[in-house]
matplotlib code that plots the C-alpha trace (Angstrom):
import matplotlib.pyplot as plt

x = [0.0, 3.5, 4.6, 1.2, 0.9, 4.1, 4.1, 0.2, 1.5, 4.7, 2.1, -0.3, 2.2, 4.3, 4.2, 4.0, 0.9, -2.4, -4.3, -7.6, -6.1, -4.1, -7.1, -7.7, -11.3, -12.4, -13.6, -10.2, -9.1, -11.3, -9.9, -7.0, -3.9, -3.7, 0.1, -0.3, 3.2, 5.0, 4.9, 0.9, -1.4, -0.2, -2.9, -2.0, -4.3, -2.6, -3.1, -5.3, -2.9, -0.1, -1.9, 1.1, 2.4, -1.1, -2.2, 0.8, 0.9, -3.0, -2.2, 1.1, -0.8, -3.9, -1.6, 0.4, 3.7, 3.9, 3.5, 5.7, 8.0, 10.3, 11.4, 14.7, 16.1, 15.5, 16.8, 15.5, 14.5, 15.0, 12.5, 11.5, 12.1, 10.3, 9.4, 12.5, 10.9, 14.2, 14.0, 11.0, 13.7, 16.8, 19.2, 20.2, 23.2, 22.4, 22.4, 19.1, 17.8, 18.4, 15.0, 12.1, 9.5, 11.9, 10.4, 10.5, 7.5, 8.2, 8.4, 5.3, 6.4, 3.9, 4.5, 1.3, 2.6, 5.9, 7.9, 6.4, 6.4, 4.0, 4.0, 4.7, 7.6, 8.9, 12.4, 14.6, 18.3, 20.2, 18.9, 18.7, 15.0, 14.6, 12.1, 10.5, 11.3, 8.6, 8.1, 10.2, 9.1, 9.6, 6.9, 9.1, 9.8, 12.2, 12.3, 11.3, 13.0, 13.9, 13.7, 17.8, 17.6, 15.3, 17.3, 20.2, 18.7, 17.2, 20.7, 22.6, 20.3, 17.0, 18.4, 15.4, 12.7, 10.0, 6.5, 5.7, 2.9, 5.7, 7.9, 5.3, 4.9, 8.3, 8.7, 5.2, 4.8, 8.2, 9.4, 12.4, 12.5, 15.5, 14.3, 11.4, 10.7, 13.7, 11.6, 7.6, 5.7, 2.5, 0.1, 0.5, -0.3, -3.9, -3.6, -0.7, 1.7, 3.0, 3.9, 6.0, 8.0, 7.9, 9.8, 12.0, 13.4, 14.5, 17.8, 19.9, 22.9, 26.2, 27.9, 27.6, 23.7, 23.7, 20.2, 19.0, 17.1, 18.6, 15.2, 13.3, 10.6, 7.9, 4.9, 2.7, -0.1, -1.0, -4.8, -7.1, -9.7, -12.8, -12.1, -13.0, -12.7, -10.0, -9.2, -6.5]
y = [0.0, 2.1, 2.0, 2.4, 6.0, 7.0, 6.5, 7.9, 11.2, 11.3, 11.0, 13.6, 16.1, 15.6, 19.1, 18.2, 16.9, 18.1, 17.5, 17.4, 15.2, 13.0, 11.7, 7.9, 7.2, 3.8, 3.7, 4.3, 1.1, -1.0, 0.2, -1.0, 1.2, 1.9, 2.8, 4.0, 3.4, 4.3, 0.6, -0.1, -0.4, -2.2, -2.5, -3.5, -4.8, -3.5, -6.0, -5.3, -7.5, -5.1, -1.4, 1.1, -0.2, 0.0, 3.6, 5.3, 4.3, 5.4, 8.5, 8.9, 8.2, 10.4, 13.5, 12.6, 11.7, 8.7, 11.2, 11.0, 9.5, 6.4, 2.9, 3.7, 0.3, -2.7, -5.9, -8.9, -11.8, -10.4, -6.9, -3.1, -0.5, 2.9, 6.0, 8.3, 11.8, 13.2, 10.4, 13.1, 15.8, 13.5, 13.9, 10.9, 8.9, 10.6, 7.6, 7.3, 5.5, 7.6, 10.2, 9.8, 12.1, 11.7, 9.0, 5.3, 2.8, 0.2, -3.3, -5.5, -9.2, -11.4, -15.7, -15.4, -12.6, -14.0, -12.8, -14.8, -12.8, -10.0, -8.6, -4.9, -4.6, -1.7, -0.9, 0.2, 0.9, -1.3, -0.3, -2.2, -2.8, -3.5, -0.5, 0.5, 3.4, 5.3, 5.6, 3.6, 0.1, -2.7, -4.8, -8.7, -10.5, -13.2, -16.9, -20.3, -22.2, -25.9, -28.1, -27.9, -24.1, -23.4, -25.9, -23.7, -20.4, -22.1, -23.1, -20.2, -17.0, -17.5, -19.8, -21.7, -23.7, -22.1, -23.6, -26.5, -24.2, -21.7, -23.8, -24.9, -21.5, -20.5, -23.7, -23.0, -18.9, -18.1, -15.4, -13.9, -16.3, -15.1, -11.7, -13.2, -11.7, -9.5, -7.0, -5.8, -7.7, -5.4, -6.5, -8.0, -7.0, -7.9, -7.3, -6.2, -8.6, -9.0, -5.0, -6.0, -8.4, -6.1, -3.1, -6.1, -6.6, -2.9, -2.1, -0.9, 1.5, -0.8, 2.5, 4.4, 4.6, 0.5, -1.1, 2.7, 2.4, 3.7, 5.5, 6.1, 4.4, 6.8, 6.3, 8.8, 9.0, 6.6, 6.8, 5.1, 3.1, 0.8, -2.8, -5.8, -9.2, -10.1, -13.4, -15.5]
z = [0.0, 1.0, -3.0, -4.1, -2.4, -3.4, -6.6, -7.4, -5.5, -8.1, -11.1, -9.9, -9.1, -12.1, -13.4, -17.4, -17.2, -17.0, -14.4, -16.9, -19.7, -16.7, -14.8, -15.4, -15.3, -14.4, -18.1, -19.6, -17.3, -19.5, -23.2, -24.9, -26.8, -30.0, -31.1, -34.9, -36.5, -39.3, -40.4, -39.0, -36.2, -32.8, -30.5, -26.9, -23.9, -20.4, -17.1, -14.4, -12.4, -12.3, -11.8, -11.3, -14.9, -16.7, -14.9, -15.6, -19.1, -19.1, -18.3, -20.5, -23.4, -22.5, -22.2, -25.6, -24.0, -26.6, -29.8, -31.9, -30.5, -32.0, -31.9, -31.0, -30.0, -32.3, -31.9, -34.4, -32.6, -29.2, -29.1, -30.4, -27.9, -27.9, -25.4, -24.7, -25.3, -26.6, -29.9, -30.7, -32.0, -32.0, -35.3, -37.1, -35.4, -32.1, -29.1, -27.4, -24.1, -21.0, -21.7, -19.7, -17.1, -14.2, -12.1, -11.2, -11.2, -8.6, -10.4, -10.1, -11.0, -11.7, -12.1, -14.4, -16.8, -18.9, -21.8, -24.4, -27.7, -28.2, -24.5, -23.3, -20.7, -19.0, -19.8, -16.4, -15.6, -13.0, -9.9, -7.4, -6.9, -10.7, -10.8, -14.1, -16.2, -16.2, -20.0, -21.9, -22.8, -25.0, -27.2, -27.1, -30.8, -29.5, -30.9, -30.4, -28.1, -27.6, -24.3, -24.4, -25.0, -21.8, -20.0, -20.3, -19.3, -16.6, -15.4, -16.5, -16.4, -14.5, -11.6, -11.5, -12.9, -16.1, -15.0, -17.7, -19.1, -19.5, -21.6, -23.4, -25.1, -25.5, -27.4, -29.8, -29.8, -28.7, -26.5, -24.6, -21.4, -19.8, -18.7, -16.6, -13.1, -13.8, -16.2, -15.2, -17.9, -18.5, -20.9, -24.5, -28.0, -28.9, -33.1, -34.9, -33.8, -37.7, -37.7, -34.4, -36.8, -39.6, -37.1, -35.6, -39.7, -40.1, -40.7, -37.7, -37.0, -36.3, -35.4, -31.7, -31.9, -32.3, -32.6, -33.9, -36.9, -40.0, -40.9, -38.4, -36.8, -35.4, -32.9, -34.8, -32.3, -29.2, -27.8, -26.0, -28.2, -27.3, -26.3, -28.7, -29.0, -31.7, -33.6, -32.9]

ax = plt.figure().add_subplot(projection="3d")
ax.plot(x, y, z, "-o")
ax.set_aspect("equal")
plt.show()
């Protein structure tokens, strides 16, 4: 309950936002995101299960914080990273990463939410407690895994068991198993998954901007849309 005040009386008194276009309605709890890209429509469904993560991304996106903004960190078969505000005036072969609104979300691990592919992820620095940036996130590609594959990050990386279930769709869907419990898993892409794969296949900058883009990759607008049931 500590974290929870804390970090609701950081977003209300963040000074960039709006008190008007910031509130989060119960309503807006119960739509999903729409990111419109420069390569198509993503549209992602946030969890109720981890509510710091899904609010303050509610409230990002309802002031326009996600405008504009790019995909400045794209790594095939592992993710696409997006939400530095300074990527919204940033010159070519400029290094991107360390923007955001100046706070910390506290992490909220869940064993139910898992980086299989096509799940939103808050990005964070090394700190200690493996809190969230507060804006910048990442949408996973990864790849299919074997039994032999999993065994090894088990071993070597996660230091423990992936539930059965787990493994099961790491070795179907695919995903990026070895960041589990270590990064706040938040929701998952609900249609648009192939415009995920299409941004993971761009070419990228070898030189000091590495994983940039070559041409850019923009978040043209993010907003709030109605909730409906999509095909598999």
């Amino acid at each position: 309950m500590k974290k929870l005040v804390i970090i609701t009386a950081i977003l209300l008194s963040l000074p960039a936002l709006s008190q008007t276009d910031s509130t989060i309605t119960r309503k807006d709890r119960k739509k999903d995101v729409l990111l419109q890209t420069s390569y198509g429509d993503i549209i992602v469904r946030l969890s109720d299960s981890t509510p710091l993560h899904r609010d303050n991304f509610i409230k990002l996106t309802k002031v326009g914080f996600y405008d504009s903004v790019l995909f400045h960190r794209v790594i095939k078969s592992f993710m696409i990273q997006a939400g530095d505000p300074d990527s919204k005036t940033a010159p070519a072969g400029k290094l991107l990463g360390s923007g955001g609104p100046g706070y910390r979300i506290p992490a909220e691990f869940r064993q139910s939410l898992f980086h299989k592919k096509g799940v939103i992820a808050a990005a964070r620095d090394n700190n200690p407690e493996k809190a969230s940036s507060a804006s910048q996130f990442y949408i996973t590609q990864g790849k299919v895994h074997t039994d032999g594959s999993l065994d090894t990050i088990e071993t070597d990386r996660l230091k423990r068991k992936i539930p059965a279930s787990q493994r099961e769709v790491y070795k179907t869907i695919g995903g990026v198993p070895h960041l589990d419990q270590n990064y706040t898993v938040f929701g998952e892409v609900v249609k648009g998954i192939e415009v995920v794969d299409k941004i993971a296949s761009v070419q990228t900058s070898k030189g000091p901007d590495r994983d940039r883009p070559v041409e850019n990759v923009v978040i043209i607008k993010a907003k709030l849309i109605k909730r409906k049931r999509y095909k598999d």
